[in-house]
C-alpha positions, 0 to 999 in steps of 0.5 A: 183268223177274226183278227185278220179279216179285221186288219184286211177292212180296216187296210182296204179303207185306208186304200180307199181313203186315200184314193178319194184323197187322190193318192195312186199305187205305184205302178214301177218296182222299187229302186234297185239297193245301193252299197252304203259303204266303199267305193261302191256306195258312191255317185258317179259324181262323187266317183269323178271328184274322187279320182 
């Protein structure tokens, strides 16, 4: 558990490190995963020259 606490400082000075450096947390979820293969894994754009 020592070991843990010590990780949770050293993690919460980075955050403020970096918030004084003027860096923010991101407030909206990440992008939805895409297909990286198939038809599927293609823009619209590349769907349109595709076809």
């Amino acid at each position: 558990m020592g070991s843990r606490v010590g990780r949770d400082s050293i993690e919460a000075m980075r955050r403020a490190a970096a918030r004084r450096a003027g860096a923010r947390r991101t407030k909206w979820k990440p992008a939805a995963t895409r297909p990286t293969a198939g038809w599927a894994a293609l823009t619209d754009a590349e769907q349109r020259v595709a076809n």
